[in-house]
C-alpha positions as CSV (number, residue, x, y, z in Angstrom):
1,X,154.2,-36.9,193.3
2,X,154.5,-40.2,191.4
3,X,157.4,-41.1,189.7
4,X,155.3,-41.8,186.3
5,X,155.1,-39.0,184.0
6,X,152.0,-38.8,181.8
7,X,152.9,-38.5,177.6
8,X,150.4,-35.6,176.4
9,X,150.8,-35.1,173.1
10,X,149.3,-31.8,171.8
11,X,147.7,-32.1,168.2
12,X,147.7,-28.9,166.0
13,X,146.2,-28.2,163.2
14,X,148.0,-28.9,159.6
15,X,148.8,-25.4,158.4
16,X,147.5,-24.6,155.0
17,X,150.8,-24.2,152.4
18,X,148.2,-21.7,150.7
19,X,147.8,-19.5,153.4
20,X,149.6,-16.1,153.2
21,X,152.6,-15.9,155.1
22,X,153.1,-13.4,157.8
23,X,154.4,-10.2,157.5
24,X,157.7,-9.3,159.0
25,X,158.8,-7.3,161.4
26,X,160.9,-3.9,161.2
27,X,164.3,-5.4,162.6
28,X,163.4,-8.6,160.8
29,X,164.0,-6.1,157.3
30,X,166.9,-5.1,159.1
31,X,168.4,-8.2,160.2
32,X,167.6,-9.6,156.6
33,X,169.7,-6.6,154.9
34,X,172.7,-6.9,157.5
35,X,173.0,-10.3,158.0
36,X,175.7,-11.1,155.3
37,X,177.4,-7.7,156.2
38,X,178.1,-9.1,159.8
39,X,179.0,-12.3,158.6
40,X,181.7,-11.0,156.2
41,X,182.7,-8.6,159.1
42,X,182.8,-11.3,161.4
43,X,184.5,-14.7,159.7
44,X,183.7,-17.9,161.6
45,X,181.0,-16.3,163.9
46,X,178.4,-18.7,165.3
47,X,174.4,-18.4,164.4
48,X,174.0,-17.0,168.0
49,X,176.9,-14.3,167.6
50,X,175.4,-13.0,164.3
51,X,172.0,-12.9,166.0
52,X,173.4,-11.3,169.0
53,X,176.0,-8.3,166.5
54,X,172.4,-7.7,164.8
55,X,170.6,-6.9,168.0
56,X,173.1,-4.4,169.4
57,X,172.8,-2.8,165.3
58,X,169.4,-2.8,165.6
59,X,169.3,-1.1,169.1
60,X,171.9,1.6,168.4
61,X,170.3,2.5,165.3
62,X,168.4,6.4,165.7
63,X,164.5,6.4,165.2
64,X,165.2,7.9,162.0
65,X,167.8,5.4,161.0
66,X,164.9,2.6,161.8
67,X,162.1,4.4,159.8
68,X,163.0,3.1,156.1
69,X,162.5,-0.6,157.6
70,X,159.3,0.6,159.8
71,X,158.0,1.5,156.8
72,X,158.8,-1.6,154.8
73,X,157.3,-3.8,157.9
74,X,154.2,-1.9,157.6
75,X,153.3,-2.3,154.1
76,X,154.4,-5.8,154.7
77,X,151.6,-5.8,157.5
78,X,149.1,-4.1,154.8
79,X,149.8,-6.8,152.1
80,X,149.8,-9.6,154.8
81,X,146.3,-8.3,155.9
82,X,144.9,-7.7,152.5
83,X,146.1,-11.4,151.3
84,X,144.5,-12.7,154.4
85,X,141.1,-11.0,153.9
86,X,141.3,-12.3,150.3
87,X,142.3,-16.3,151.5
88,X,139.9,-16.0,154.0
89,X,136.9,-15.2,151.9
90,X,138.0,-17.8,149.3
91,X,137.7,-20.4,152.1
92,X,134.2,-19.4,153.1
């Protein structure tokens, strides 16, 4: 192998700032709702620690204790989808 290393530079597309934003998952609505509760519990914690309390919540929580926030990540999915199908079909 040479020693040079070759600069790619990958060029993406500009996202629209009218496009719908996407919908959210379950533990997202959970870790939204908790965050500040694990912060006060936790004074000082880093950004990883918070991230890494909410995960061990979110997998000790009982399937029926994660339903509310399955249910608010579907109809999250559901408005995301209908908003899309509307955006897209003002774009054509």
């Amino acid at each position: 192998m040479s020693g040079t290393k070759r600069a790619t530079k990958s060029i993406r597309k500009k996202k629209d700032p009218n496009a719908p934003k996407r919908s959210l998952s379950a533990y997202m609505f959970f870790a939204n709702e908790n965050r500040d509760l694990v912060r006060e519990e936790n004074p000082g914690i880093s950004f990883g620690g918070v991230g890494k309390l909410l995960g061990e919540k979110w997998k000790a929580l009982t399937a029926d204790e994660k339903k509310p926030y399955e249910e608010k990540a579907e109809a999250d999915k559901k408005r995301y989808e209908a908003q899309k199908a509307q955006y897209l079909s003002e774009q054509q």
